[in-house]
Each structure stands twice: as C-alpha cells, then as structure tokens.
N, C-alpha and C positions, 0 to 999 in steps of 0.2 A: 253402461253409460246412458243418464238419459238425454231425453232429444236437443235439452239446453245446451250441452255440451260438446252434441257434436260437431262434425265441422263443413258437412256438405249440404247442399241444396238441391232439390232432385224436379225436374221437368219430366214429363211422360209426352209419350207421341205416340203416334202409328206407326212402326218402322220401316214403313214406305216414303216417310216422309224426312226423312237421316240424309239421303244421298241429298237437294236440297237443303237440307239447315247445314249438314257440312260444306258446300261451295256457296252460300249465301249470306250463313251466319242462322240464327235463332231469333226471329223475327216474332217482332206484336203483329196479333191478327190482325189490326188494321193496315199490317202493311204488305200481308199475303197474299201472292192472288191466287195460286193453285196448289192446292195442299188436301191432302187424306185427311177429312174434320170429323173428330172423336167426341166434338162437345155436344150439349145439348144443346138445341136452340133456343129456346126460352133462356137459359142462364146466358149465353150468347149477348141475346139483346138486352137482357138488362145490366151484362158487363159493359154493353154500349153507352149507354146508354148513362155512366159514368165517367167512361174514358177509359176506364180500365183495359180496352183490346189495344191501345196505346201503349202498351207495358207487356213482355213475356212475364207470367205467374210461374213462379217456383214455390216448390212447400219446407217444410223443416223435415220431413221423411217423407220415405218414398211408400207406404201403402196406405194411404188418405181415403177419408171415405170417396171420396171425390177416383181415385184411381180405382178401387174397386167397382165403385157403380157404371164406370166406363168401362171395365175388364167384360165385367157379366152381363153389359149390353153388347157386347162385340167379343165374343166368346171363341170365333174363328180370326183376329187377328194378334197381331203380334206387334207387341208393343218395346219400348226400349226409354230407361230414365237414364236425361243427361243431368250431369250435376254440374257442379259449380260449387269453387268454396266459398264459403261463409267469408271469408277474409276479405276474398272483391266484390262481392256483392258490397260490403263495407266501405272499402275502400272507396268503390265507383260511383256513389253514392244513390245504390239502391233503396227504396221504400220499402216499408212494411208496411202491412193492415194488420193488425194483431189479433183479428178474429176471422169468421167465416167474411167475405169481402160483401155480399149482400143481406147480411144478417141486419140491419137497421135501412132505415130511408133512403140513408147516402153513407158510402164505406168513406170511413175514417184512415188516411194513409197519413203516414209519420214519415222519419227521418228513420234511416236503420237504426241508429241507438236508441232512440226512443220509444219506436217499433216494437226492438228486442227486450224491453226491460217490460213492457205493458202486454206480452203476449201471455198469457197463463198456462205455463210449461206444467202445473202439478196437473192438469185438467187435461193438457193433451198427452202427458206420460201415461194417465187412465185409458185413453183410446174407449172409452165405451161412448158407442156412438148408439146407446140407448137415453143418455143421459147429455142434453140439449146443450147444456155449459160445456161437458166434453167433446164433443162434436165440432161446438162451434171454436172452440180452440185447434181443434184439429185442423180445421182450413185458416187458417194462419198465413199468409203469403206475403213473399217477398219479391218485389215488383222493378224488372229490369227495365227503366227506362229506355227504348229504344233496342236497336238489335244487337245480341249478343255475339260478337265476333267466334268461333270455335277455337281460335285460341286460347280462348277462357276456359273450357272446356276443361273439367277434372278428371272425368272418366264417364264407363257407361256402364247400366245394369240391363241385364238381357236374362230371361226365363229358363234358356238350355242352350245345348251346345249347337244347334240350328241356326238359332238368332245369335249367337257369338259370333261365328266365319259369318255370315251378312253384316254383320258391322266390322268385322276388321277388312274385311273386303272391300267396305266402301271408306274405311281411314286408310287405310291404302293407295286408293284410287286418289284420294286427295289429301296426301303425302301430309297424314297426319298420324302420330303414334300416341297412343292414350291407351290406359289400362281397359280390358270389357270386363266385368265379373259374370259370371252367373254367380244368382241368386232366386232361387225358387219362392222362398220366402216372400219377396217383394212382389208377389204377382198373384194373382188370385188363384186358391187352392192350392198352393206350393207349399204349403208350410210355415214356420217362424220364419220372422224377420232377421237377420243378422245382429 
C-alpha cells in the first residue's frame, strides 16, 4: 500500500512525555510548558517564527527523515508514535504543508483536500532522502490546529516489548484503551517498515 493510501498520521515524542499528553491532550509547542524536547533548536525557531509551534505536526508515515535524525541524536531514549486517522484530521479541519514546512521563505499551508492532492506522494513513496525533491516530499505535514484531545487518539507504535507495558501502563492509569504495536521497523535500526 503506498503512503497515499493509507489511513494514519503519526506524531513522535519522547516517551516521557505520553503520561502528560494523555491527561492533557497533544498540545502545540506554544502552548507547553514542561516537556522532554527532542527538536532542534534552530528548526524550533524558525517554526516560530511562522506560527507553526501554534499547530501539533503529524507526517503521512512514521520513519521521516525528521524521526530518524532525532532517533540518532538521542540514541539512549525511547520514543513512542501516536497516530491519528487521516479521516479526522479531515474532518477537523486540519492543514496541510505539502512539502518540507521550511523549505521556501514562508511554508505554504492549505486546507486538508487541497493539502492532500498537492503533496507529491510518487516522490515520498521513493523515500530517497539523497535526492532533495524526495526528501522534501517526505516532510510533508499535517497540522492540528490547537490541542489534540487523546480521544482522537488511534493507536500507539513503540520499539519493543519495554516501551509497550510503559504505555499501556500509562492508558491505564488514564482509563484509556487503544491498541500499542511494536514495530521495530519504525524506529531506527529496526528493520523495515510495516
């Protein structure tokens, strides 16, 4: 199946910071105050710097260059992708950027349909992120205005069976049931993707 088709949207974190987004919700940076921060700074402020930290970023898959390059700077934590379907992001009336978000002057955001028809899905199904049109298709993002409640919440991807009991431990603790997979694939050095 390629990435046009499928049906989820994946966020990454630090899975310190799960217990938090489940009693709070999935919050735009601008509106966090204490959180395990996994971005760069520099990209940081120039997400600023658009408004962009105004909006949770979700991607169309889950091993973007964007989550590897955070993987293999922070190579001792553990991280966890929450998703979200494609459907309410649609329905809710999420944004899209259809390319990398600071790939030009000022990032171009849409309307999700028009978002989704202007993304160039042949270019990020390549995934060669030696090759700058693919790449930049690859960060692709889908832009949840404001905070995302956990009841949107589809499921969660987790590395091994470690990071699985730490999250159902903590939907538990806030009497929330949702699927966890592992998926080795999704995380760096694991293997294929699913």
């Amino acid at each position: 199946m390629g990435y046009k088709d499928k049906k989820l949207l994946y966020h990454m974190t630090d899975i310190r910071n799960l217990d938090s987004i489940l009693n709070n919700g999935l919050k735009p940076r601008a509106d966090v105050e204490q959180f395990v921060d996994i971005a760069d700074p520099d990209i940081v402020a120039a997400r600023g710097k658009f408004e962009l930290d105004q909006c949770v970023p979700f991607h169309f898959y889950a091993p973007t260059p964007f989550a590897g390059r955070v993987q293999l700077a922070h190579p001792e934590t553990s991280f966890v992708f929450i998703t979200v379907r494609r459907a309410v992001a649609e329905s809710n009336g999420w944004l899209i950027v259809p390319n990398h978000p600071l790939d030009n002057s000022k990032p171009e955001t849409t309307s999700y349909t028009a978002g989704f028809e202007r993304i160039d899905w042949s270019r990020m199904q390549q995934r060669d992120y030696k090759d700058p049109a693919s790449k930049k298709a690859c960060m692709a993002e889908c832009l949840a205005p404001g905070v995302v409640p956990n009841r949107k919440f589809s499921s969660f991807f987790v590395k091994d069976e470690a990071d699985r009991e730490i999250v159902q431990k903590l939907l538990t603790a806030s009497s929330l049931t949702r699927h966890i997979n592992i998926c080795r694939g999704m995380f760096v050095g694991g293997g294929d993707e699913p």
